[in-house]
N, C-alpha and C positions, 0 to 999 in steps of 0.2 A: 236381219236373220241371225248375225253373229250374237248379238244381244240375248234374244228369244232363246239361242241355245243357253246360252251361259244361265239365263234364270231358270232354265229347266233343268239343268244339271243341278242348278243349287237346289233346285224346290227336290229333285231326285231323290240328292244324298243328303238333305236334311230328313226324308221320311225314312230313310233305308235306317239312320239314324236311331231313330224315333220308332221304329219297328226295333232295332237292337235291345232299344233299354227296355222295351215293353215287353219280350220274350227272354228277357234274362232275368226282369224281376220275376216273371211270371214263374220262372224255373226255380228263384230263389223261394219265392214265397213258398211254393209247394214243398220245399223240403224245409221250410223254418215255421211254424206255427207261432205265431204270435201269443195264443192265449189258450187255457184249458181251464177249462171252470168243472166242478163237481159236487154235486147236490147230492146226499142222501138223505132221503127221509122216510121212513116205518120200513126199511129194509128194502127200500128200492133207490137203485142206485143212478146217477144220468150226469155221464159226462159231455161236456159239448167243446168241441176243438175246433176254433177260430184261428182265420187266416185273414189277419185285416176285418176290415167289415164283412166279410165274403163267410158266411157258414161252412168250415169244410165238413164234418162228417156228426151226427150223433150218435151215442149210446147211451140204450137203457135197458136195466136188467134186474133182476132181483133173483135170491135162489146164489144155493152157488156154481159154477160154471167149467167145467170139465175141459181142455185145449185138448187137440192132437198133438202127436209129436212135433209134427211138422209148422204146428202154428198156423195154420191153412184150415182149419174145419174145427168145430164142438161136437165135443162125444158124449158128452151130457151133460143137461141140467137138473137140481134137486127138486125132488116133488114140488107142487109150488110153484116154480118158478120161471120163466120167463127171460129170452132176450131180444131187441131187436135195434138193430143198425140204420143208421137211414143218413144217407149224403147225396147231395145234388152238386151239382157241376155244370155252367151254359146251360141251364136250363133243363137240364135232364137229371130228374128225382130217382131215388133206386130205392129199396129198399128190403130187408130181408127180417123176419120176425120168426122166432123160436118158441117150442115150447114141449115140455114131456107128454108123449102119449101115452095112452092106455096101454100098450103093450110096450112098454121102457122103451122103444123107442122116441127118438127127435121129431116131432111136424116142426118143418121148415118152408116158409113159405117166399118167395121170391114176389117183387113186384117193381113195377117201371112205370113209372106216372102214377095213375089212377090203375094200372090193368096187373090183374094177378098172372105172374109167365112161369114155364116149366123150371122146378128150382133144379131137376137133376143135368138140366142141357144148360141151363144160361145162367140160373141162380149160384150153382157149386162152383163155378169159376169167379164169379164175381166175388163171392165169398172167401176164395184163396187170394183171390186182388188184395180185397181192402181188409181181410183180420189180421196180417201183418201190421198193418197201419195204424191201425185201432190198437194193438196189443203196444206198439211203441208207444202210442201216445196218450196212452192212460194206463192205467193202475190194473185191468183184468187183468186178470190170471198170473201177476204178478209173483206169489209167492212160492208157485208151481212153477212158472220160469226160471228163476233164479236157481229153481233145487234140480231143473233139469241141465240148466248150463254150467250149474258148477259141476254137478257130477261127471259132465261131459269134457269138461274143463279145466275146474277150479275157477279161482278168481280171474282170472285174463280173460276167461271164458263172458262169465257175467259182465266184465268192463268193456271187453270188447260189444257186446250187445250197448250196453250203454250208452256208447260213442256214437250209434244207430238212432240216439233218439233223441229229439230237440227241444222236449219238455224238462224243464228244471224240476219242476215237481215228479215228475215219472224215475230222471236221473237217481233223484236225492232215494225217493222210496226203493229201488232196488240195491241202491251203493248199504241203504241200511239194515236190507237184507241180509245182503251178502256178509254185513258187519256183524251181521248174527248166528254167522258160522265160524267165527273167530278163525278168521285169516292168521297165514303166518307177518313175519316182520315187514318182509322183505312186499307181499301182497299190498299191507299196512301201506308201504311206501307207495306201490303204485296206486292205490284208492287213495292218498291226497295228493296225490300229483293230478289226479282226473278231478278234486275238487278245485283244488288252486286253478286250475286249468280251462278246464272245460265246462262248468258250472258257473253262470254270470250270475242267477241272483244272489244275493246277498244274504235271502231270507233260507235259500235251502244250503246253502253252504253254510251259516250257523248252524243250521240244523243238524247237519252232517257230523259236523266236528263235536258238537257237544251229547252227538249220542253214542258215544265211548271212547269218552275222554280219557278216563284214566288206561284203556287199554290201548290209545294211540301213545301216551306219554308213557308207558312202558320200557323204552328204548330211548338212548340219545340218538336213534337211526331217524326213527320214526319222528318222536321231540321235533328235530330241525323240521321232517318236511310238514310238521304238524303245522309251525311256528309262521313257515313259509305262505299254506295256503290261507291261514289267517290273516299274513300282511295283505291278501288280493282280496281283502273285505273290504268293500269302500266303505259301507254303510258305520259312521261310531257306534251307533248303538249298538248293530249286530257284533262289528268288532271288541268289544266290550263284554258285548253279554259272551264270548267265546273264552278270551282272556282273562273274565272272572271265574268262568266254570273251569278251566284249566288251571288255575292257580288252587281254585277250593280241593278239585280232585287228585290233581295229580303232582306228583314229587320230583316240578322241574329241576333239574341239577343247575348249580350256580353260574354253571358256562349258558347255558339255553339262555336265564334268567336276561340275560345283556342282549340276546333278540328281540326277548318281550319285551322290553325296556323301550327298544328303537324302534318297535310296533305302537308301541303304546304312546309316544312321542310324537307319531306323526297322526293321532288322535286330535281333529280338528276341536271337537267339543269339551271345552273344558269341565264340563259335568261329568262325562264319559270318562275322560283324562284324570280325573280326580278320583272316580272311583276304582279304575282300576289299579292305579297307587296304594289307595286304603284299602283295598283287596290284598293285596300284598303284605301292606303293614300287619294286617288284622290276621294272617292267616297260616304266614311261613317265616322262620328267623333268616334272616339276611347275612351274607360277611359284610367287610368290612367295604371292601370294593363295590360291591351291591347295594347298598345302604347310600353308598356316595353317588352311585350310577341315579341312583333313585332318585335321590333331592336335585340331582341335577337336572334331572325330567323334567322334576318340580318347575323348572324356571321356562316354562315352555308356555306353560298354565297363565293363560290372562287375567281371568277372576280373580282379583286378589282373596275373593271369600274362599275360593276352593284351593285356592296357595294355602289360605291359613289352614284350613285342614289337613289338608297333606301334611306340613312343615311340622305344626305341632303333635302330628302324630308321629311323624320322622323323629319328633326328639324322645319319645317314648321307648324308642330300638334300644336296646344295652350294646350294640354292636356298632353305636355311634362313635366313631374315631376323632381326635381332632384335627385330619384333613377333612372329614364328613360334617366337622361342624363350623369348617371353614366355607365349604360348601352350602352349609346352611344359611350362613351369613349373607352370601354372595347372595342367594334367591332371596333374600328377604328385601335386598337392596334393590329388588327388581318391582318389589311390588310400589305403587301409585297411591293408596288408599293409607293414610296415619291410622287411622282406626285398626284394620287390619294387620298391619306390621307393626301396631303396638301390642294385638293379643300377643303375638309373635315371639315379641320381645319380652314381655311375662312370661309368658310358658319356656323359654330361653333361662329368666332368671330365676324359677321356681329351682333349679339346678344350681348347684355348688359349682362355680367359676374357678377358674383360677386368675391370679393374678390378670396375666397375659391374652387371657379369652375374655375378659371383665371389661378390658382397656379396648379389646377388638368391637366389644356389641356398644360401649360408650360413644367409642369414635364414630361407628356405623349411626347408631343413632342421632349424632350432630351432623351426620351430613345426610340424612336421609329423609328425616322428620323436621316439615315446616310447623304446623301445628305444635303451639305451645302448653296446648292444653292436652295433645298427647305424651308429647314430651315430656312432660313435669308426672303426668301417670308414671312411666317407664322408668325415669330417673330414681323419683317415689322407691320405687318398687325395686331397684338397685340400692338402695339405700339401706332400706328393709330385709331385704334377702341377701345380701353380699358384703365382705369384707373390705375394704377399700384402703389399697397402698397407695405408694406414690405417685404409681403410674395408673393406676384408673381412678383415682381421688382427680389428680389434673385431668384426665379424660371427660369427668363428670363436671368439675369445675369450667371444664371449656365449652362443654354444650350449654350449660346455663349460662352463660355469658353471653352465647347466643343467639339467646330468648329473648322476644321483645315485651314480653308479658311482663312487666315487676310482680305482678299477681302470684302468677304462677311463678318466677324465678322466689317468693318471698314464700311460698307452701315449700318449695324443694329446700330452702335454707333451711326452715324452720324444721324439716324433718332430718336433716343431717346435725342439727343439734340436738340430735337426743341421742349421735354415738359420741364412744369418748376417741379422744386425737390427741398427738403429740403437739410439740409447742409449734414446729415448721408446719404441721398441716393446720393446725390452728389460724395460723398468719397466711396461710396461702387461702383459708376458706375467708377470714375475716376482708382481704383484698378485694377478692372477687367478688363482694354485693357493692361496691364502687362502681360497678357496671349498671346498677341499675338507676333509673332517672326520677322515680318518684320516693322523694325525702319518707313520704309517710312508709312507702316498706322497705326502703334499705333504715331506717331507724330500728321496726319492730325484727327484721332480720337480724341485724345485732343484736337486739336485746334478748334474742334467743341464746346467744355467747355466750352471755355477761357472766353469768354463776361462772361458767368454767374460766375466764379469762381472768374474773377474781383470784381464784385458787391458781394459774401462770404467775410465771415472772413477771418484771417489767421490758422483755422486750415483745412480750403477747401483750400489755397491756398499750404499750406505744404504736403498735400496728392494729389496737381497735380505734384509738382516738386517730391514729393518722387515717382509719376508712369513717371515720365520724367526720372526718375533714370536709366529704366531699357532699355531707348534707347540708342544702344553702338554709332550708327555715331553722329560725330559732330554736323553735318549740319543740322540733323533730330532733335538732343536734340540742338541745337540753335533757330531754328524757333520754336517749340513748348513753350521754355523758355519764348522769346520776347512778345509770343501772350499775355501772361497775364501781361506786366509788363507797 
């Protein structure tokens, strides 16, 4: 018997249970609409408001459609036109159907299943029930609510209605109403506090913010809380397409600028991530702080494709410092792909170095760059474009050293013979093709010398035959020999 109790107490309050969640979702559901769909076509409108699979309510109408004050009744529709409501619940259909009569008055018609009932006893209440419900969750009469709750109000007026409705799509269309009364600042603040906030989709909160853009960034008030409800964009895309219209229209001040930045940063896509950087580049001058803020983002960026873009567009800024292009360095050291961090390092040297900065992208590129056939590009092209002291001549000298490639170490000699050198850099370049292992290109490497080492001294001419030393074939150390004699 003790038993029996116990299983029936359990089997109790597991249903008591089980009745809990099924009446409190039931309570949830009814105030969260899951879905609004809206179809217009030749001027007839029909929105349909889903609650899970379960149809909560429809409408359709055409013509346009005149509210009471009160939001409770229709005071008229335009010749033409037509409305009618129709919701079921447990099995019980209702429905109410509108239309202009002959003498300007409304025919309103009531019905409950299949049977038409009295609309002034049963119909006009039911019709104060459910056109609240209807007006929150769809778009009727929209643009006449908004002008009657502001008047009555202002804006706290219309937000506060807003906060009543669980449609994103309903929200977004009245917040952009309302945006078309040009709110004061302080309004401004509280309508993106309600977007950051209370708006989950992603699609109507872009929407929101880029339909008056330049008149939210108007203010550093505004600015922040602009910046704020942007970062509660999950979606990259959307977050992107906000933070690109924002940069195109409006005149963030350089302090906001380092928000954008750490919005932009936590930009999963680096497609997204990358444009809204070149958005930047492409559209507003940067300080010197912002510029560095910027290429630092840059190292956030996976895609070594979309690093290089960024990067060489970063070097294009005139307001690139040399802790900004220290910075720049840093990112490029991050990228994986030689290919790419060689455009990198071209667009790098297409610029006048100095000494000190010449010796920094050398060094970086001996220890960054496995590929000898990128390598020997970059070096090439250092050669070509740059002046070379002592300290980035050895810098250049120590990446080819490097190099397993004699191939490619014997293109880069051959191209650093065609500047002119003093006698120590002479002998410091003539040492280093000792490093390489095939007789046949450390011979034709020297033999690119030889003119200039004719016209040295003899202690240039004793430091070509001492790197002749280290060629074992004949043939290789006889022609190299003869070049200079």
């Amino acid at each position: 018997m003790i038993n029996l109790s116990k299983v029936f107490l359990g089997m109790l309050l597991n249903l008591l249970v089980l009745l809990f969640w099924v009446s409190t979702g039931e309570a949830h559901a009814q105030k969260h609409y899951s879905s609004v769909s809206v179809n217009k076509n030749n001027g007839k409108t029909t929105i349909t408001v889903k609650n899970g699979n379960k149809k909560s309510f429809s409408l359709e109408f055409e013509g346009d459609i005149t509210l009471s004050d009160d939001d409770k009744d229709i005071k008229a529709i335009s010749r033409g036109g037509y409305m009618e409501i129709k919701k079921s619940a447990f099995g019980n259909r209702r429905r109410i159907f509108m239309e202009p009569g002959t003498n300007g008055k409304l025919i309103k018609k009531y019905y409950v299943g299949g049977s038409e009932e009295n609309f002034e006893s049963e119909g006009r209440k039911w019709l104060a029930e459910i056109l609240p419900e209807v007006l929150r969750s769809s778009t009727l009469g929209a643009k006449q609510r908004v002008n009657r709750f502001y008047k009555k109000g202002g804006s706290q007026a219309v937000l506060q209605e807003v906060g009543n409705m669980d449609s994103d799509h309903v929200k977004s269309t009245y917040i952009r109403l309302l945006l078309d009364k040009n709110p004061n600042n302080n309004d401004l603040t509280a309508i993106l506090n309600v977007v950051g906030n209370d708006i989950s989709s992603d699609h109507h909160k872009a929407q929101i913010l880029k339909h008056k853009t330049k008149t939210f960034l108007s203010t550093d008030g505004t600015t922040a809380a602009y910046i704020e409800a942007t970062g509660k964009i999950s979606s990259d895309h959307h977050k992107a397409e906000v933070l690109k219209k924002s940069i195109r229209d409006g005149e963030i001040s350089e302090t906001r600028m380092k928000s954008l930045f750490a919005i932009t940063e936590n930009i999963s896509s680096d497609h997204h991530k990358a444009q809204v950087l070149l958005t930047v580049l492409k559209n507003r001058p940067l300080n010197t702080e912002n510029i560095n803020v910027l290429i630092a983002t840059s190292q956030s960026i996976n895609s070594d494709h979309h690093k290089e873009q960024v990067l060489k567009a970063a070097l294009a800024s005139p307001q690139l410092s040399r802790s900004g292009y220290n910075v720049l360095l840093k990112s490029i050291s991050t990228m994986s792909s030689d290919h790419h961090s060689a455009n990198v390092f071209s667009a790098v040297l297409d610029k006048k170095l100095d000494g000190k900065s010449l010796t920094d992208v050398l060094q970086l590129v001996n220890r960054s760059m496995s590929s000898d056939h990128h390598k020997a590009q970059v070096l090439k092209k250092a050669v070509q474009k740059q002046d070379l002291d002592g300290g980035s001549l050895e810098a250049l000298l120590s990446a080819l050293k490097g190099m397993s490639s004699d191939t490619h170490q014997a293109e880069v000699f051959k191209q650093l013979a065609k500047k002119s050198f003093n006698s120590n850099q002479l002998i410091n370049i003539l040492a280093a093709t000792r490093s390489m292992s095939s007789d046949h290109h450390q011979s034709i490497s020297l033999m690119a010398y030889a003119q200039a080492v004719r016209e040295m001294g003899d202690t240039v001419k004793e430091a070509y035959r001492n790197a002749c030393g280290s060629i074992s074939s004949e043939l290789h150390y006889g022609r190299a020999i003869r070049a200079i004699q």
